[in-house]
N, CA, C and O of each residue as an XYZ file, in Angstrom:
676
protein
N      -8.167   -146.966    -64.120
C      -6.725   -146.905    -64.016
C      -6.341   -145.583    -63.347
O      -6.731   -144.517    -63.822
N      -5.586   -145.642    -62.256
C      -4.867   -144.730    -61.583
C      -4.044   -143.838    -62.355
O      -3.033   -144.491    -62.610
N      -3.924   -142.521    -62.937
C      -3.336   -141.705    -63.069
C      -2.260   -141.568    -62.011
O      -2.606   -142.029    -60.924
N      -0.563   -140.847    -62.074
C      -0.247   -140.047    -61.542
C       0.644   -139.363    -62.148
O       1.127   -139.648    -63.244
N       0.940   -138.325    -61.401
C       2.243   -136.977    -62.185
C       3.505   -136.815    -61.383
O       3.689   -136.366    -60.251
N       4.510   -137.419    -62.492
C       5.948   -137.127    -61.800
C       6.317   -135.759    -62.443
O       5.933   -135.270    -63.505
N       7.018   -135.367    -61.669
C       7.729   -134.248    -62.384
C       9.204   -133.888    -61.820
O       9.501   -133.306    -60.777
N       9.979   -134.383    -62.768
C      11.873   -133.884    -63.097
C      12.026   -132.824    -63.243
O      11.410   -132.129    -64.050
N      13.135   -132.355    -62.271
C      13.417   -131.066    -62.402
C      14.889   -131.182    -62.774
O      15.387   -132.246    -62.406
N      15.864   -130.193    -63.535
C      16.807   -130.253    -64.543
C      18.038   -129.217    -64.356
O      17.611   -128.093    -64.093
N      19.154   -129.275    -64.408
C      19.974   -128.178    -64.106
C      20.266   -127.606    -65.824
O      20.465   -126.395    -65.924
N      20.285   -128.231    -66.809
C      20.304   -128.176    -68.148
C      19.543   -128.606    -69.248
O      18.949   -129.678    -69.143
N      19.465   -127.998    -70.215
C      18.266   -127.925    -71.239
C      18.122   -129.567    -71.632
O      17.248   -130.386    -71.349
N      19.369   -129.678    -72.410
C      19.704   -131.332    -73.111
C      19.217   -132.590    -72.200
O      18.863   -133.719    -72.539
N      19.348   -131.894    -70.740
C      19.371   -133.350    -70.307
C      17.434   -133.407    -70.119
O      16.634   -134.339    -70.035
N      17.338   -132.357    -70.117
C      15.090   -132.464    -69.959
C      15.260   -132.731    -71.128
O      14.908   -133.878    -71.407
N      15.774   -131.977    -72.190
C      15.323   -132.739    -73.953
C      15.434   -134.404    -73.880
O      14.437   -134.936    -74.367
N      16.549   -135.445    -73.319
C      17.097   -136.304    -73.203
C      15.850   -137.046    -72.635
O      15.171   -137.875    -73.241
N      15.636   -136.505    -71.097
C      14.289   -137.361    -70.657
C      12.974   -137.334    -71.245
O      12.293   -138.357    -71.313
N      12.541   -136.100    -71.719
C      11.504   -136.107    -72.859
C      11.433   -137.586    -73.885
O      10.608   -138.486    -74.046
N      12.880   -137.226    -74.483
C      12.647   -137.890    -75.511
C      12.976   -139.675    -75.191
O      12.705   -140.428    -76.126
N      13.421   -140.170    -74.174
C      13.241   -141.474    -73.581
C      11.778   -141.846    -73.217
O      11.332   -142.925    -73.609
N      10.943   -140.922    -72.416
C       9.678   -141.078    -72.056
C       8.941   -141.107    -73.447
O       8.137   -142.034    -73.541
N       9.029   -140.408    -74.385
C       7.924   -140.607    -75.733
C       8.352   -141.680    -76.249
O       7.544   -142.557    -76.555
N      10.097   -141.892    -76.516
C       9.976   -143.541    -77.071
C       9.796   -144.623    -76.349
O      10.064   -145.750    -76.765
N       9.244   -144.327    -75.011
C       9.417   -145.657    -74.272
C       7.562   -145.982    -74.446
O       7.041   -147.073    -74.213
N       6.621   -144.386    -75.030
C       5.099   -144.404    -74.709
C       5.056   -144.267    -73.418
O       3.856   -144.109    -73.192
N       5.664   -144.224    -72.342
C       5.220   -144.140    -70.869
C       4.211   -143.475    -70.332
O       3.637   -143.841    -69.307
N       3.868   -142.248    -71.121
C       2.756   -140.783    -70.774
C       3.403   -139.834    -71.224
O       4.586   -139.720    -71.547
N       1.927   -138.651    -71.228
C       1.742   -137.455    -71.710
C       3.353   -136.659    -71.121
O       3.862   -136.428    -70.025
N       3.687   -136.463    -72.423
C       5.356   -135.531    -71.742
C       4.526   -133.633    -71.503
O       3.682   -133.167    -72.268
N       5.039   -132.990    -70.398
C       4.863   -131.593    -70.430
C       6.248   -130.600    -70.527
O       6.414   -130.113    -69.409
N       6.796   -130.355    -71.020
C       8.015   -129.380    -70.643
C       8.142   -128.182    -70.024
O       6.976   -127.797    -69.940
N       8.630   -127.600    -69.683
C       8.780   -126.403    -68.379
C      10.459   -125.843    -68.899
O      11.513   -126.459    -69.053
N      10.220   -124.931    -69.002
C      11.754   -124.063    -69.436
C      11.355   -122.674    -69.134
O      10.362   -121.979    -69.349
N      12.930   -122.475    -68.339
C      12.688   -120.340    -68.400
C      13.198   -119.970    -69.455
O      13.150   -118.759    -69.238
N      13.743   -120.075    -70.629
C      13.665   -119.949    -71.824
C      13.623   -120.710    -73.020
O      13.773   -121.927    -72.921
N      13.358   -119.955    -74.653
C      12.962   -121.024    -75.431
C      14.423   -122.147    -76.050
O      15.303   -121.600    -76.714
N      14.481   -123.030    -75.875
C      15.332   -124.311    -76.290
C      14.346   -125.197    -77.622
O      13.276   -125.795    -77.510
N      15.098   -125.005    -78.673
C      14.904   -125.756    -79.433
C      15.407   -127.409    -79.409
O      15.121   -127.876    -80.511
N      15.990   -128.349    -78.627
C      16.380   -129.200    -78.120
C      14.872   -129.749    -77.555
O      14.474   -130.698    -78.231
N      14.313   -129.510    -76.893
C      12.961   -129.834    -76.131
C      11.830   -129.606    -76.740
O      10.765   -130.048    -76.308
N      11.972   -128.590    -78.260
C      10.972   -128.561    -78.839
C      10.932   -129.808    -79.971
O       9.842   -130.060    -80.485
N      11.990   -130.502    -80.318
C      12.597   -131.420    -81.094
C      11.548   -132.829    -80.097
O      10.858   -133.638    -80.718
N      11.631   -132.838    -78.865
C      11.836   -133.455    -77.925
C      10.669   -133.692    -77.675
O      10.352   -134.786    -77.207
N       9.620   -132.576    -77.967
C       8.313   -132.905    -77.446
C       7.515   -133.529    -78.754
O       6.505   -134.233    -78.779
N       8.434   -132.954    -79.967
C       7.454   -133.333    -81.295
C       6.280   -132.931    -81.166
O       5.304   -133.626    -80.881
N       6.320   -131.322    -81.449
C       4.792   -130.835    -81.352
C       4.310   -131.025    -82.379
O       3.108   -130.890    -82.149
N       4.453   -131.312    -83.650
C       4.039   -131.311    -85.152
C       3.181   -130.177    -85.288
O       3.403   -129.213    -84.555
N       2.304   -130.136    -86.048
C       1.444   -128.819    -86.675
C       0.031   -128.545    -85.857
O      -0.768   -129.403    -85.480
N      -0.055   -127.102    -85.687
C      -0.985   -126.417    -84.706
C      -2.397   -126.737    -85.388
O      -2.290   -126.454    -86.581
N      -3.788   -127.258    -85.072
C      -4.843   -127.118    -85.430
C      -5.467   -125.990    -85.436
O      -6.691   -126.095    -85.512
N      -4.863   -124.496    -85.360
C      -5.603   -123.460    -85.234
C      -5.736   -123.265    -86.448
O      -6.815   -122.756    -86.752
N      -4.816   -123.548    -87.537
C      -5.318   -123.600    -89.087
C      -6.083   -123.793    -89.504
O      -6.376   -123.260    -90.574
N      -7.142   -125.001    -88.670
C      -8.327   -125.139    -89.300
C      -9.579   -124.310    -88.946
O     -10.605   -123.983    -89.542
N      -9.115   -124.135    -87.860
C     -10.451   -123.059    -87.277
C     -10.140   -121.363    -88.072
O     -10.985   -120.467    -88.082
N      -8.905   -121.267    -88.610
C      -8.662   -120.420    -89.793
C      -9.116   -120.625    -91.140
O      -9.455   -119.675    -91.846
N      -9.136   -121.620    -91.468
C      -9.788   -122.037    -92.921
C     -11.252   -121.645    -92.718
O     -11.728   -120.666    -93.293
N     -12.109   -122.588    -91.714
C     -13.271   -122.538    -91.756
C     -13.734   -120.975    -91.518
O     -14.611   -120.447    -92.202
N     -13.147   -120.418    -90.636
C     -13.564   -119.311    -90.807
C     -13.572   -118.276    -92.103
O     -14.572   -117.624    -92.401
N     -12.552   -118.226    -92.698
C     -12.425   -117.748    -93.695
C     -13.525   -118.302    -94.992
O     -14.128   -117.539    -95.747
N     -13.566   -119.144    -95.006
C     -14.261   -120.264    -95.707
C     -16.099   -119.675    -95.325
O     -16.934   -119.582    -96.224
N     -16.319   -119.439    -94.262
C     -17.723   -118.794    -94.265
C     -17.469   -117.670    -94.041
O     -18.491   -117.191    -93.550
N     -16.651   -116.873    -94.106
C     -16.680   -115.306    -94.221
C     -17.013   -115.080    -95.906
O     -17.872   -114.373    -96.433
N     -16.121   -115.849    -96.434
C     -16.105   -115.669    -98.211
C     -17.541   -116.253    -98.855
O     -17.983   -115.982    -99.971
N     -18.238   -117.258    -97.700
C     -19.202   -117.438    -98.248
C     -20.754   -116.545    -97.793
O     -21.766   -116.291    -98.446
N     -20.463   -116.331    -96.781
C     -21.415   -114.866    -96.569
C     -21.306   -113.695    -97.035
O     -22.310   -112.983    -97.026
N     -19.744   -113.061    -97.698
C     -19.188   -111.848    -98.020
C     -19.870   -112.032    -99.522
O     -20.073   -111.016   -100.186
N     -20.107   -112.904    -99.878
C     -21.444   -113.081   -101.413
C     -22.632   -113.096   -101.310
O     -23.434   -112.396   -101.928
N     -22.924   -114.201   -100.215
C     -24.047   -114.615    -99.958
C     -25.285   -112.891    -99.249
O     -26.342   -112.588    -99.803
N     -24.973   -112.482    -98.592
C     -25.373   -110.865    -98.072
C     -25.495   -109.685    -99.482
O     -26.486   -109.134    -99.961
N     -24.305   -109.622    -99.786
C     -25.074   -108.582   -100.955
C     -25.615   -109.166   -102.062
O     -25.929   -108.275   -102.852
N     -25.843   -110.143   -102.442
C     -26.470   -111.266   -103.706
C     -28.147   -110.582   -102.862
O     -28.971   -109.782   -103.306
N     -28.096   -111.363   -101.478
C     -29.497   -111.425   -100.519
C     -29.621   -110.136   -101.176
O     -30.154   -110.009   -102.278
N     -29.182   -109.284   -100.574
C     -29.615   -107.614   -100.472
C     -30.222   -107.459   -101.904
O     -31.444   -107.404   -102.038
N     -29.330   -107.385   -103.037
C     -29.349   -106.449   -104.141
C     -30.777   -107.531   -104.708
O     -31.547   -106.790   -105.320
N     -31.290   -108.897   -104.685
C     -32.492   -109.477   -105.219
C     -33.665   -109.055   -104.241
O     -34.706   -108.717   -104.805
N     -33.648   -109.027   -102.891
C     -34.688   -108.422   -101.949
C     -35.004   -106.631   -102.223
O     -35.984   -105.919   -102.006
N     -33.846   -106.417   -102.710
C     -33.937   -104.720   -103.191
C     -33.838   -104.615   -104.694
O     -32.822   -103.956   -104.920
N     -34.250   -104.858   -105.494
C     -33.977   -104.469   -106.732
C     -33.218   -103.265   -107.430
O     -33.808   -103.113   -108.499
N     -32.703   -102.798   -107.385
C     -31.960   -101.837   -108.485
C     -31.342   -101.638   -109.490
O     -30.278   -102.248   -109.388
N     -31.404   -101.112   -110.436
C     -31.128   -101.360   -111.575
C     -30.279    -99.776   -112.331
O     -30.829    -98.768   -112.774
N     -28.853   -100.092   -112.236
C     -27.772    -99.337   -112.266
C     -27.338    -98.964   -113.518
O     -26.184    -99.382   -113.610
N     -27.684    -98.346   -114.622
C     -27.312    -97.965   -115.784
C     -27.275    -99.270   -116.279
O     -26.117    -99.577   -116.561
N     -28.096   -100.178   -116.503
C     -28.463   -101.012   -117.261
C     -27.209   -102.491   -116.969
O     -26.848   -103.303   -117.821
N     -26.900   -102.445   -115.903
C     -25.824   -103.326   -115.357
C     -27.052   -104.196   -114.425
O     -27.950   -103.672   -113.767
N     -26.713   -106.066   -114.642
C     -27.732   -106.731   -113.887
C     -27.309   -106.708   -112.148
O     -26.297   -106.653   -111.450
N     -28.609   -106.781   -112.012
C     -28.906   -106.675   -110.547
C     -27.593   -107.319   -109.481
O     -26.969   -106.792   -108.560
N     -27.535   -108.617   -110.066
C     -26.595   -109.540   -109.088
C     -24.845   -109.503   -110.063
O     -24.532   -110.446   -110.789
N     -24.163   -108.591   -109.920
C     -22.905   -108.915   -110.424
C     -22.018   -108.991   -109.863
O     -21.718   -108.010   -109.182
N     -21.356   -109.879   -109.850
C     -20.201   -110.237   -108.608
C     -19.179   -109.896   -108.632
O     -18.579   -110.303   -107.637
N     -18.322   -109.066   -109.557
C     -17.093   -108.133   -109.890
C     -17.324   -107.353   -108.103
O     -16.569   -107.612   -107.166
N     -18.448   -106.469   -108.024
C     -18.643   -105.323   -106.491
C     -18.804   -106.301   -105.352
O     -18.687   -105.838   -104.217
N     -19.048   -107.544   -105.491
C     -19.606   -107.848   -104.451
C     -17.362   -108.457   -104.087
O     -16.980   -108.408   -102.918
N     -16.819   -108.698   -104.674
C     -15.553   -109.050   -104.256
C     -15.013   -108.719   -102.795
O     -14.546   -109.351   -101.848
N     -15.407   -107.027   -103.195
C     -14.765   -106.341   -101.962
C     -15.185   -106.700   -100.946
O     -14.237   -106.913   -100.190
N     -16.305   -106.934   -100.388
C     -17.407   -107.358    -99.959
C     -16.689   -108.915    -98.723
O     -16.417   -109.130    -97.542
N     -16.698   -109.598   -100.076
C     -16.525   -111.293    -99.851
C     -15.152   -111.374    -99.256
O     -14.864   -112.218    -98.407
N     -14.149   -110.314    -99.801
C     -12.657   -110.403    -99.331
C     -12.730   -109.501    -97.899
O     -11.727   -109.683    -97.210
N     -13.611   -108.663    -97.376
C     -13.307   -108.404    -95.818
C     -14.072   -108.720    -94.905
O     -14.143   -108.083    -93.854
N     -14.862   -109.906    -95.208
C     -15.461   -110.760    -94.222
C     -14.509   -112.118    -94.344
O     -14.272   -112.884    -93.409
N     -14.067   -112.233    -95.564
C     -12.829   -113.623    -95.269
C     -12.053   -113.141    -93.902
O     -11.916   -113.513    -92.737
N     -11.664   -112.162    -94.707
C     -10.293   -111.969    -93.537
C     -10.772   -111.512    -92.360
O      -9.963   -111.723    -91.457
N     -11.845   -110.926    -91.973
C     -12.319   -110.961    -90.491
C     -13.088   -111.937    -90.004
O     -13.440   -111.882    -88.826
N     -13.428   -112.863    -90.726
C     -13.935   -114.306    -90.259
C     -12.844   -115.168    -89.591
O     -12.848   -115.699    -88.480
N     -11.692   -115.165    -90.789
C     -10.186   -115.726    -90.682
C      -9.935   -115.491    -89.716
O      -9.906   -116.495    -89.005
N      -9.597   -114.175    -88.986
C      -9.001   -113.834    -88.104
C      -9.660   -114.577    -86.214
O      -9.252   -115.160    -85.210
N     -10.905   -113.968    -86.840
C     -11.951   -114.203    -85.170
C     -11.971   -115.830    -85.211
O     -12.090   -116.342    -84.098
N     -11.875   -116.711    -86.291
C     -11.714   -118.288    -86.257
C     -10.212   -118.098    -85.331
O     -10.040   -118.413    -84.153
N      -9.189   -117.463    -86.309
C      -7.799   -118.294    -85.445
C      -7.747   -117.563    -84.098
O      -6.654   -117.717    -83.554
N      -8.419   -116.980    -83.559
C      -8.460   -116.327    -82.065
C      -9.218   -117.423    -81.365
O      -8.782   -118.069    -80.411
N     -10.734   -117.611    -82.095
C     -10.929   -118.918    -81.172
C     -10.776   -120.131    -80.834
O     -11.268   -120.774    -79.907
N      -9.857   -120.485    -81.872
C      -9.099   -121.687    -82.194
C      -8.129   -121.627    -81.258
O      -7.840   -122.677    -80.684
N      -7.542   -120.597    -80.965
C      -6.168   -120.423    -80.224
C      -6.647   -120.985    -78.978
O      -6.286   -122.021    -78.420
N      -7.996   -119.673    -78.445
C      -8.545   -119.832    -76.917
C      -8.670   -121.524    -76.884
O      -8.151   -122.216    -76.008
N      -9.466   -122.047    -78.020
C     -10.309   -123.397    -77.712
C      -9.031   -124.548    -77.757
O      -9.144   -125.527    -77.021
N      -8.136   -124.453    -78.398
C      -7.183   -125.124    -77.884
C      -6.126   -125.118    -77.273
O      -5.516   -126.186    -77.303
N      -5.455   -123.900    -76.451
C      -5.010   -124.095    -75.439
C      -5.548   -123.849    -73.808
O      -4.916   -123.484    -72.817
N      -6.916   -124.194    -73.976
C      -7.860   -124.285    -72.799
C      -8.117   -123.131    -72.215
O      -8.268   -122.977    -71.003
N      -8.199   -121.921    -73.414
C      -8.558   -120.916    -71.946
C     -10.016   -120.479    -72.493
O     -10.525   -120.599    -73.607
N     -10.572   -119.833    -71.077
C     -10.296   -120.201    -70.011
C      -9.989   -120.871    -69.109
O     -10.912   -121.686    -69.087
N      -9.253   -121.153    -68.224
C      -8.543   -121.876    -67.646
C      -9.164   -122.173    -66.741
O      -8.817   -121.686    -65.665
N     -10.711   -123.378    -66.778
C     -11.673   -123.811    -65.597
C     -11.484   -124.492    -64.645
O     -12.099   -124.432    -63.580
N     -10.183   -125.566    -65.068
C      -9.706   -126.401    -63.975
C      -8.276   -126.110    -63.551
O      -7.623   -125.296    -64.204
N      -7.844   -126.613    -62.688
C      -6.042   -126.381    -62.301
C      -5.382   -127.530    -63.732
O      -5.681   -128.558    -64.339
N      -4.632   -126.775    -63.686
C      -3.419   -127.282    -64.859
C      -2.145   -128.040    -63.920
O      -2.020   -128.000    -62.696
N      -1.519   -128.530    -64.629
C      -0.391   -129.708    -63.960
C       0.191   -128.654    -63.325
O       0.180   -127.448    -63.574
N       1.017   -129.704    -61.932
C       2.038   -129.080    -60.924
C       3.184   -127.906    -61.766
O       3.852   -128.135    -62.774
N       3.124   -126.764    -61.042
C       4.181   -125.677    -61.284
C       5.173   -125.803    -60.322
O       4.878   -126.069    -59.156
N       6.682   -125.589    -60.803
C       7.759   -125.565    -59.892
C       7.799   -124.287    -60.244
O       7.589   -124.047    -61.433
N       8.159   -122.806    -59.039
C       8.857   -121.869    -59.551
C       9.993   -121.375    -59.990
O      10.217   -120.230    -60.384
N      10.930   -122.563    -59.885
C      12.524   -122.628    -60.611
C      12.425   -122.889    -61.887
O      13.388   -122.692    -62.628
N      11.054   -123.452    -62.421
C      11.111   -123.097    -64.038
C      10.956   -122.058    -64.800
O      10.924   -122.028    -66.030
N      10.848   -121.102    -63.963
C      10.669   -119.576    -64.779
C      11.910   -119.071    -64.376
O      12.116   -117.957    -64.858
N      13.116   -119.638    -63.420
C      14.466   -118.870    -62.943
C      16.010   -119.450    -64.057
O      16.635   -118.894    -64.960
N      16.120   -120.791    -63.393
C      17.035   -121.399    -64.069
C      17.215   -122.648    -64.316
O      18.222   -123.100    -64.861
N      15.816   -123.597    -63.760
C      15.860   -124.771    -64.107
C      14.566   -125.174    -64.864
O      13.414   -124.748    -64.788
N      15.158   -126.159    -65.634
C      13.923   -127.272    -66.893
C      13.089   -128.168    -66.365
O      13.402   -128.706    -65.303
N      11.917   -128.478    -66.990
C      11.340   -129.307    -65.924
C      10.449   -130.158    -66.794
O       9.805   -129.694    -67.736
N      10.441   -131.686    -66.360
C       9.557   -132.866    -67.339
C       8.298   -133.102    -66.344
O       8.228   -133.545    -65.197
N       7.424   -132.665    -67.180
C       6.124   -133.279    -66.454
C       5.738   -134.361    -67.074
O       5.317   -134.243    -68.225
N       5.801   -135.793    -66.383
C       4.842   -136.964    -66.795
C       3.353   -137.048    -66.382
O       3.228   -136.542    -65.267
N       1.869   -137.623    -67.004
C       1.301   -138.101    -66.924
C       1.246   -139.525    -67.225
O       1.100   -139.900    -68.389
N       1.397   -140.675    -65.865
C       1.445   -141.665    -66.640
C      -0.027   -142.750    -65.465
O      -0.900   -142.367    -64.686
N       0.405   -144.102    -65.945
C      -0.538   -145.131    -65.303
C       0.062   -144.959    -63.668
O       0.676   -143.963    -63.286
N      -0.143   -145.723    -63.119
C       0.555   -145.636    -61.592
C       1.214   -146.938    -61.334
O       1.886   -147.060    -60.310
N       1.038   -148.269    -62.460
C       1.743   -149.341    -62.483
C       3.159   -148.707    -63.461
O       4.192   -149.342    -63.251
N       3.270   -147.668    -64.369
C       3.703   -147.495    -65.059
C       5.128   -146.439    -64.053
O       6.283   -146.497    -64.475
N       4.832   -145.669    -62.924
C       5.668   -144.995    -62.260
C       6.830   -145.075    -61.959
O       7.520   -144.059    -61.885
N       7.388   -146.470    -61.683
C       8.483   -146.547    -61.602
C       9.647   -146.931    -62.836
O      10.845   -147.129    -62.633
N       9.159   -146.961    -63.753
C       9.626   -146.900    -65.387
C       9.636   -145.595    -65.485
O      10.392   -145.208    -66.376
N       9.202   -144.935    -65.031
C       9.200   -143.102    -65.789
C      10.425   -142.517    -64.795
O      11.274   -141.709    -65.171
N      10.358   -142.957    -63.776
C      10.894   -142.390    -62.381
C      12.224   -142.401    -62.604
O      13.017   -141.459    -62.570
N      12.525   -144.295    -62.989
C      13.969   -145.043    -63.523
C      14.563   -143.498    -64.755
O      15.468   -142.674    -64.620
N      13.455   -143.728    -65.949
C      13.713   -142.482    -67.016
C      14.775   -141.586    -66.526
O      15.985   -141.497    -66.736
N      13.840   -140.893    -65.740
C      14.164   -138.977    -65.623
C      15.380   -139.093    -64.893
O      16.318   -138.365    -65.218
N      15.545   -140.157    -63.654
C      17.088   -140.067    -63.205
C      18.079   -140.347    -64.113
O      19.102   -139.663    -64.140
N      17.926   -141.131    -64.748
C      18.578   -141.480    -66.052
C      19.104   -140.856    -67.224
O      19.794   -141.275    -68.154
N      18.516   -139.558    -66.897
C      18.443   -138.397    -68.127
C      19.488   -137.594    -66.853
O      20.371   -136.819    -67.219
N      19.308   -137.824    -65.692
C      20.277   -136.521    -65.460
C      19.309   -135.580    -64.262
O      19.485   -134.365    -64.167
N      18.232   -136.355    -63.343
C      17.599   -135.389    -62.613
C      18.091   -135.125    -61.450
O      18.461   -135.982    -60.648
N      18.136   -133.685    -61.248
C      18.024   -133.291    -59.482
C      17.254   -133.780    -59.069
O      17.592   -134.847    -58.556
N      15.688   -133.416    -58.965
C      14.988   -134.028    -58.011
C      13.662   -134.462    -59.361
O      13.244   -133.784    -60.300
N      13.345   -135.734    -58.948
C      11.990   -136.855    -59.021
C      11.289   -136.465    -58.247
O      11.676   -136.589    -57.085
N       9.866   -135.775    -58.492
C       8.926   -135.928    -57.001
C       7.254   -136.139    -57.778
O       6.937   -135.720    -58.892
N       6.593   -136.714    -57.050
C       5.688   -137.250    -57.369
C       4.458   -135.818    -56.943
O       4.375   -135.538    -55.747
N       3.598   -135.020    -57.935
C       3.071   -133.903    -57.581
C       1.595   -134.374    -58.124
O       1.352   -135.243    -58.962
N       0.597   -133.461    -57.328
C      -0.659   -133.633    -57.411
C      -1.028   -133.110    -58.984
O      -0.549   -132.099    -59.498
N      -1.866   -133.918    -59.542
C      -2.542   -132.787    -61.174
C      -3.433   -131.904    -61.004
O      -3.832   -131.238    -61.959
């Protein structure tokens, strides 16, 4: 199946929120938005729901806390010492331990979570850029079928577009 990418360009926020949100209820394709500033209207519009970098935060944290035990437990049975009559393995000292590898596990997870899901490095070209979306106009990027094009096309004029143009991905 033929891919292609339209992309609407917008004199006002509402009316890209407007075509957004016709193209997701119609299913037509992948919506992209383009704004020179942030509009909550289009964020409504794109329905981003909840970021997966949380999980690459859990897990990390999740084996930081389990190595931040697991390392001085190792250490203090491979080394024996024996501290005013306190046993070898007690896990009250090892806390400190377990709590700053959480949080620097935590942290280096949601950094690579971030990189790994919003693609960077950036190996391939990313969808068509207009430079009037960083000045004063909004902009709908479709990914859709290529039987599907002239349903998306119908859309975006429909919402209110200056210009429809059909751009390379």
């Amino acid at each position: 199946m033929t891919r292609v990418y339209l992309l609407g360009v917008y004199d006002e926020a509402p009316k890209a929120a407007a075509a957004a949100t016709a193209i997701r209820a119609a299913r037509l394709g992948e919506v992209t938005a383009y704004a020179p500033a942030p509009n909550h209207q289009i964020d409504i519009a794109l329905g981003p729901g909840v970021s997966s970098v949380r999980v690459f935060t859990l897990l990390g944290g999740m084996i930081g806390c389990v190595l931040g035990f697991a390392l001085p437990i190792y250490t203090a049975l491979d080394w024996p010492l024996i501290t005013g009559g306190k046993p070898i393995v007690s896990i009250p000292p090892f806390v400190v331990i377990a709590f700053e590898l959480t949080i620097l596990l935590a942290s280096l997870g949601a950094i690579a979570g971030f990189l790994v899901l919003s693609g960077l490095p950036l190996l391939r070209a990313g969808p068509p850029y207009d430079p009037r979306f960083s000045e004063d106009r909004w902009g709908v990027g479709i990914a859709c079928a290529a039987d599907q094009a002239d349903a998306v096309r119908a859309r975006l004029n429909e919402a209110g577009a200056e210009e429809v143009r059909r751009a390379k991905p």
